[in-house]
C-alpha positions in Angstrom: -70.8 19.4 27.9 -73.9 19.8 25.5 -73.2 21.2 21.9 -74.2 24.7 22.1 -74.0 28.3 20.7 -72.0 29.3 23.4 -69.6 26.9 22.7 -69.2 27.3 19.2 -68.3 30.7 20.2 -66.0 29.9 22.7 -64.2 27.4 20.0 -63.8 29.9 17.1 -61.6 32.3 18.2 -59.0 29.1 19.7 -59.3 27.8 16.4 -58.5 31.5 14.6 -55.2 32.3 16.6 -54.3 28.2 16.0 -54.7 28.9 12.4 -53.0 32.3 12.7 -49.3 30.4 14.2 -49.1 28.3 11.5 -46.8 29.9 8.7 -47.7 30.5 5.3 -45.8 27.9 3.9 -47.9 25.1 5.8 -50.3 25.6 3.0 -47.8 25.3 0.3 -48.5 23.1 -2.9 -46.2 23.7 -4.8 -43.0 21.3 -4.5 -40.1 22.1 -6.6 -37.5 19.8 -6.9 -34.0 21.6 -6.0 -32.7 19.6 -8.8 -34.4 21.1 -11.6 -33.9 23.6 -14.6 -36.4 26.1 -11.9 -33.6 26.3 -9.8 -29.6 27.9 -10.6 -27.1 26.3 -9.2 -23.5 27.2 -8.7 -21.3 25.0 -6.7 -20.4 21.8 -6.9 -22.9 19.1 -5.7 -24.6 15.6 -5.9 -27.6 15.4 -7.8 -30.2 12.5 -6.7 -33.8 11.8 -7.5 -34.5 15.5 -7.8 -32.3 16.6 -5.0 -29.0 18.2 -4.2 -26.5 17.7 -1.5 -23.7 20.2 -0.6 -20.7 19.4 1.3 -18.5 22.2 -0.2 -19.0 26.3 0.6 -20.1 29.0 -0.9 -22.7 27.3 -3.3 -25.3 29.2 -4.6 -29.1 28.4 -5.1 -31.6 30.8 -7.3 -35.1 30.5 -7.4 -37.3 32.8 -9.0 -41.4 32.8 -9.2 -44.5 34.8 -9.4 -48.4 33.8 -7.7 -47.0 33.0 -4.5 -46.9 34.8 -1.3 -44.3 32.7 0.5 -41.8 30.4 -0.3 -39.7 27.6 2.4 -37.0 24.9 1.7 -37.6 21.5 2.6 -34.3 19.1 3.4 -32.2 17.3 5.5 -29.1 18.3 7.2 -26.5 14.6 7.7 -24.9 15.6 10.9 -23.8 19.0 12.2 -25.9 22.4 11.2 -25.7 24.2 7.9 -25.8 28.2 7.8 -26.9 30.3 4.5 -26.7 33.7 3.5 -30.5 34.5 2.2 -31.8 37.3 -0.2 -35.3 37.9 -1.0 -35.7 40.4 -4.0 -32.1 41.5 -3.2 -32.6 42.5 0.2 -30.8 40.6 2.5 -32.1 38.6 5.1 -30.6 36.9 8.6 -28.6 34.1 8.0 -30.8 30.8 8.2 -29.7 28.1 10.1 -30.9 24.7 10.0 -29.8 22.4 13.1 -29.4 18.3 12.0 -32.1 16.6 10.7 -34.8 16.8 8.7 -36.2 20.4 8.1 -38.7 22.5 6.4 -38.0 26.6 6.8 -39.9 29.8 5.3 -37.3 31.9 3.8 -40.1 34.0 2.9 -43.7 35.1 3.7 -46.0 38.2 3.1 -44.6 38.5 -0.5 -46.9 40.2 -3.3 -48.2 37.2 -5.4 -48.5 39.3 -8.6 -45.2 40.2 -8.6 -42.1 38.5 -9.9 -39.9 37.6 -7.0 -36.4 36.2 -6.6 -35.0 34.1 -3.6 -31.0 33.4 -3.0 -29.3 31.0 -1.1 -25.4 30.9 -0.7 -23.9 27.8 2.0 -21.9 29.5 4.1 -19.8 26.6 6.1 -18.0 24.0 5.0 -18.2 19.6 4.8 -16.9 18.9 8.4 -19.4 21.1 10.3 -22.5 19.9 8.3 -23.8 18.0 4.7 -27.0 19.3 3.8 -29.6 17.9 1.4 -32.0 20.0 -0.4 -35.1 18.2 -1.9 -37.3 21.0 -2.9 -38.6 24.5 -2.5 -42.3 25.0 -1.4 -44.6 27.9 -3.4 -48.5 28.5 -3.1 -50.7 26.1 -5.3 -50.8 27.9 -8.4 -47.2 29.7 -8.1 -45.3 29.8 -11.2 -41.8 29.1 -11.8 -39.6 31.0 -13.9 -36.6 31.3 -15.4 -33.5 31.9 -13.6 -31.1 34.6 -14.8 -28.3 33.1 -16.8 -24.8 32.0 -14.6 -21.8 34.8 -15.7 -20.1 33.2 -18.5 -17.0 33.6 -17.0 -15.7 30.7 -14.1 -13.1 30.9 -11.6 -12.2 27.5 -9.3 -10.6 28.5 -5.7 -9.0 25.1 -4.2 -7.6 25.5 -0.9 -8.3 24.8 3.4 -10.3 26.6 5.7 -8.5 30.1 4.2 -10.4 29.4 1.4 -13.5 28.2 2.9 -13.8 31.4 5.1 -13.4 30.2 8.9 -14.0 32.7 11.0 -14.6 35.6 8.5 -16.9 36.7 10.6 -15.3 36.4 13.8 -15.3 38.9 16.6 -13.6 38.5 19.9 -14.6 37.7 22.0 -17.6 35.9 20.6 -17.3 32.3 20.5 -15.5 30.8 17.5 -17.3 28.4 15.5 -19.2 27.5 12.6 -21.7 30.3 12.5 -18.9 32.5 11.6 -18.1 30.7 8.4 -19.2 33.1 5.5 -18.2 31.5 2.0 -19.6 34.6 0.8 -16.9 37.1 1.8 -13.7 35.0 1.3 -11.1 36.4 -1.3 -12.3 33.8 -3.9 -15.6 35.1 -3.8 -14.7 38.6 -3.8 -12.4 38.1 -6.9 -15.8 36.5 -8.6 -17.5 39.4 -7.7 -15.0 42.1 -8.9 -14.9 40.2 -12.3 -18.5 39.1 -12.8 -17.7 35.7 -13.2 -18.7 32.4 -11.5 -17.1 30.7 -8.4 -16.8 26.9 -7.5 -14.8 26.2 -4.1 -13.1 23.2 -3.8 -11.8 23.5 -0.3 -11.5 22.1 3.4 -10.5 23.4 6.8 -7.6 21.3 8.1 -6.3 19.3 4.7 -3.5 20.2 2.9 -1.4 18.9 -0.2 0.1 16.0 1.1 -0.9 16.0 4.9 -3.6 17.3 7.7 -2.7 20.1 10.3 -1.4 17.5 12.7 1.0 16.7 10.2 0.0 12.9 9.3 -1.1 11.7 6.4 -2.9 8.5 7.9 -5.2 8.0 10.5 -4.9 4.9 13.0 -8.4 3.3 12.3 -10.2 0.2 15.1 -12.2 -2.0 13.5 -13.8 -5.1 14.7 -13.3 -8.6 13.6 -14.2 -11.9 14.6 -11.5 -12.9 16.8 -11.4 -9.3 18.4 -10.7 -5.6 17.3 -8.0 -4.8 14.6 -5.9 -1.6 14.5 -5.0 -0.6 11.4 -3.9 1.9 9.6 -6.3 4.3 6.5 -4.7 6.8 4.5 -6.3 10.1 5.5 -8.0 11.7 2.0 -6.0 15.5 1.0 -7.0 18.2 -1.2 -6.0 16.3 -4.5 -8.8 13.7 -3.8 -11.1 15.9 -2.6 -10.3 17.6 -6.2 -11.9 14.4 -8.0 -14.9 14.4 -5.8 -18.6 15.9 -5.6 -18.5 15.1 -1.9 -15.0 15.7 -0.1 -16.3 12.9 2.0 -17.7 10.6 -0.6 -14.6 8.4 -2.6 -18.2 7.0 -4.6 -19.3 11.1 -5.5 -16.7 11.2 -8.9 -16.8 14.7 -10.3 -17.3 15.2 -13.7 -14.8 17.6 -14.7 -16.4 18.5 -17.7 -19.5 20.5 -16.0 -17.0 23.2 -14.7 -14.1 24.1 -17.2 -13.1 26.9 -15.5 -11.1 30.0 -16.7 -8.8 30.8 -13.9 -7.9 28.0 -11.4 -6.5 29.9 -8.0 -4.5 27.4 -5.4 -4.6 28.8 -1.7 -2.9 25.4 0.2 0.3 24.8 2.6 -0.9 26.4 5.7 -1.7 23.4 7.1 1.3 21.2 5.3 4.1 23.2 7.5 1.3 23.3 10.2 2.7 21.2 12.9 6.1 20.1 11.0 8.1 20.7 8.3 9.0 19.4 5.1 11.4 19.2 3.1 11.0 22.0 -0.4 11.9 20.1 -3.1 9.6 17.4 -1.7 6.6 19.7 -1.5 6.9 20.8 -4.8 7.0 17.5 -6.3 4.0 17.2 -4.6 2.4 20.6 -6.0 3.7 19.9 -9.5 1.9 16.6 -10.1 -1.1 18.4 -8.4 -0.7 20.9 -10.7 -0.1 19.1 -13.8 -2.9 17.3 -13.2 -5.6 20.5 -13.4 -3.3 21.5 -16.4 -4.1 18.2 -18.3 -7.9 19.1 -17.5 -7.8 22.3 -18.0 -4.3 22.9 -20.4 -5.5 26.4 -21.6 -6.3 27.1 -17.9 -4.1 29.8 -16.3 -3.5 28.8 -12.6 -2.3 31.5 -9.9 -0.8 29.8 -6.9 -1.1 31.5 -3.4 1.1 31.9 -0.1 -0.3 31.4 2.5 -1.9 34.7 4.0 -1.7 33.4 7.5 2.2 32.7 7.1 3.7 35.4 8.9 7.8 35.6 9.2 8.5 37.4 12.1 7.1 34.6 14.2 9.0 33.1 17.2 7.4 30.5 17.5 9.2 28.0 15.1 6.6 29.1 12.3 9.5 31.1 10.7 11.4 28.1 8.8 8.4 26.6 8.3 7.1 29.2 6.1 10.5 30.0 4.6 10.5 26.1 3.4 6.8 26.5 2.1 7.4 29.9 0.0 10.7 27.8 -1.1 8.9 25.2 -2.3 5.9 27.4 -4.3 9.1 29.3 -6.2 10.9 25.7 -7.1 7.8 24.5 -8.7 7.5 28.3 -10.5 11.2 27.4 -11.5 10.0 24.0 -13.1 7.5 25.6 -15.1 9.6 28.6 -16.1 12.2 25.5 -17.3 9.2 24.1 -19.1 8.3 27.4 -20.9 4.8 26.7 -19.1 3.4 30.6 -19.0 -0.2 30.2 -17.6 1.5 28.9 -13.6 2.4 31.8 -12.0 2.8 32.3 -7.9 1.8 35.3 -5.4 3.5 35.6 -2.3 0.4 37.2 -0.8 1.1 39.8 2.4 0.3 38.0 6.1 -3.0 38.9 7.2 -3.2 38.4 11.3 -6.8 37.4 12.0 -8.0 38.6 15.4 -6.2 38.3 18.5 -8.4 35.1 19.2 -7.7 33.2 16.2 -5.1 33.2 12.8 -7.6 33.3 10.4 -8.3 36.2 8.2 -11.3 38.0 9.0 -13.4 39.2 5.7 -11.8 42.5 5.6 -8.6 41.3 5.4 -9.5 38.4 2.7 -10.8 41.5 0.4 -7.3 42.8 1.2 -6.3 39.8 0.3 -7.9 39.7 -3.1 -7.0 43.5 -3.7 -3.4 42.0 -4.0 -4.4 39.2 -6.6 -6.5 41.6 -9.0 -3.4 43.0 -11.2 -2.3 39.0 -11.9 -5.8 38.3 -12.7 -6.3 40.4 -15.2 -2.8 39.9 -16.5 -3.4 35.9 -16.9 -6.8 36.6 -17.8 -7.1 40.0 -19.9 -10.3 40.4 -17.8 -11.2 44.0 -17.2 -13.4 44.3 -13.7 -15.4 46.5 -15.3 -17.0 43.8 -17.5 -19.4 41.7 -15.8 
C-alpha cells in the first residue's frame, strides 16, 4: 500500500495503546545494584558482583528514592518460585511472586517523583522451594537514591525448621498447602523482633533437625556414575549446625562470616523433626544440643540463648508421638542441667504450649506463632533487660 495520510492515521493510534501496555519501568535508567550502601539489608545472604542471593526467610530489602515515578526489581530465581511481602510508602501491597528464571517486576508505578518514597521487600519462603538472586532495582533516569533508615541496634538470631521459617502461616483449609503460604513475616521470631524493635536474622529450614531429617536419617543413598558403571554410595545429609556456618544452607563453599551478625539474643526452635519419624535416645540428643550450643556460646559468649520446645509437640497424642516428645523435652532439660552444673546463666529452656495448626496440617498458623511468642516475651526481657516499649 502507498504511504499516505490516511495511513499515518491509521498507524498512530496502534502505536499509542502499544506504547500505553508497556509498564513504566520499561523506560527505567536507573540500575541500582542490590548490593550497595542504596539498598538495607537484613538477612543473611551472598553478596556477588553487586548482587545478592537469598536462600534463607524472612530477609529484608529497603530501598528508598526520590525523581522517580516507578520502581521494578530485576533478578533471577535458581529453581522453584520466590514470594515477598511488599510495601510502598508503608502501604502494603499483594505479595509478588516471581516464578523460575530470570525476571524483571514493577513493584511500583504512578508514584509522585517529587516526593521521597520508600519500597520494602521481606522473602517470605524458604531455600528448598526457591533461591533468588537480586541484581538491581530499576528507577527513572535522573531518580535519586537516598539513604536508608538505620537497622535497629538491637539483633536477635532465630535457628530452627520449617516452625521457624513459617510453613503454612498462612494456611487455610481447605486451600491447597504450599509455598505461597510461607510468610517469614509473621513467624514468632519475627514477631518477637517486632515487639522489641530489634533486628532478625533466620537461620532455618523445613525438614532438618539437630542431628537428622524428618525421615529420621542422617545420610542420603546418593548414584553416581563412573567409568565401569554407576556407584551407590552413601553422602551425609547437611543439618542445622552446618547450615549454621553457611550463607547458603545449600552452599558448603557460602562460609558465613560470623562477625557481620553478633547477635544479642540467640533463640533455638529445633527437634520436631529429630523425634519426627523415630526416637532417640535423651542423653544422646543433648550431647548433640550441647556441642551445638557451645559452639554459638564460643561466638557469641556474652550471648544469652533461649532454647524452645517444640510448639507442634503435643502429649496427648496416640499416635506414638507421646514418647517421642517426652524423650525430646527430656533431653532440652538434661542439657539445662549441664549448664546449671556449669554455673552457665545466659542457656535457659521454654517448654512452649502445643499449638495445633489447622485440621489439614501441624503447623502453626500465624496466630498461634504470636501466641507462641506472647509466651517467650517475659524470658526475653529477663535474659535481655529489654523493655518492649523501647524500639
Amino acid at each position: 500500500m502507498p504511504y499516505s495520510k490516511f495511513s499515518e492515521m491509521k498507524i498512530l493510534p496502534t502505536l499509542l495503546a502499544l506504547l500505553s501496555m508497556i509498564s513504566p519501568s520499561a523506560f527505567a535508567s536507573l540500575a541500582v545494584p542490590a548490593a550497595s550502601p542504596s539498598v538495607r539489608v537484613m538477612g543473611r545472604v551472598a553478596e556477588r558482583d553487586g548482587t545478592l542471593t537469598m536462600a534463607y526467610p524472612g530477609i529484608e530489602t529497603v530501598i528508598r528514592f526520590s525523581g522517580s515515578a516507578s520502581v521494578a526489581l530485576k533478578g533471577t530465581v535458581l529453581g522453584g518460585g520466590t514470594w515477598f511481602n511488599l510495601t510502598v510508602d508503608g502501604a502494603a501491597q499483594p505479595v509478588v511472586h516471581v516464578k523460575s528464571g530470570d525476571f524483571t517486576v514493577t513493584l511500583a508505578k504512578n508514584l509522585d517523583p517529587a516526593k521521597e518514597h520508600t519500597v520494602r521487600l521481606v522473602r517470605r519462603n524458604e531455600a528448598w522451594t526457591g533461591i533468588v538472586r537480586l541484581d538491581s532495582f530499576l528507577l527513572d533516569d535522573g531518580a535519586k537514591t537516598l539513604a536508608p533508615e538505620p537497622l535497629p541496634t538491637r539483633k536477635i538470631l532465630a535457628i530452627g525448621d520449617s516452625i521457624t521459617c513459617g510453613w503454612n502461616t498462612e494456611f487455610d483449609p481447605p486451600a491447597e498447602q504450599g509455598p505461597q503460604n510461607e510468610n517469614a513475616e509473621i513467624t514468632y521470631a519475627w514477631d518477637l523482633a517486632k515487639d522489641f524493635g530489634a533486628q532478625i536474622n533466620l537461620v532455618s529450614y523445613g525438614g532438618k533437625g539437630l542431628v537428622r531429617d524428618w525421615r529420621g536419617t542422617n545420610t542420603a543413598m546418593i548414584k553416581d556414575m563412573e567409568a565401569e558403571g554407576t556407584v551407590t554410595f552413601r553422602r551425609e545429609i547437611p543439618t542445622i549446625p552446618d547450615f549454621f556456618e553457611r550463607a547458603l544452607p545449600d552452599d558448603p563453599a557460602s562460609t558465613w562470616d560470623h562477625s557481620r551478625y553478633v547477635p544479642d539474643l540467640v533463640v533455638i526452635c529445633l527437634g520436631q523433626n529429630d523425634f519426627s519419624a523415630i526416637s532417640l535416645p535423651a542423653s544422646e540428643y543433648a550431647d548433640a544440643y550441647i556441642k551445638f550450643v557451645d559452639r554459638i556460646h564460643a561466638l557469641y559468649p556474652k550471648t544469652p540463648i533461649l532454647v524452645l520446645s517444640s510448639p507442634m509437640s503435643e502429649m496427648s497424642r496416640s499416635d506414638g508421638w507421646q514418647p517421642r516428645g517426652i524423650a525430646l523435652q527430656l533431653a532440652i532439660s538434661l542439657m539445662d542441667q549441664h549448664y546449671i552444673r556449669q554455673g552457665d546463666p545466659v542457656v535457659m529452656p521454654l517448654f512452649v504450649s502445643h499449638q495445633p495448626g489447622t485440621s489439614e496440617d501441624a503447623h502453626p498458623t500465624g496466630l498461634q506463632h504470636k501466641a507462641m511468642e506472647e509466651e517467650m516475651i517475659p524470658i526475653v526481657k529477663f535474659l535481655t533487660s529489654w523493655n518492649t516499649a523501647e524500639k
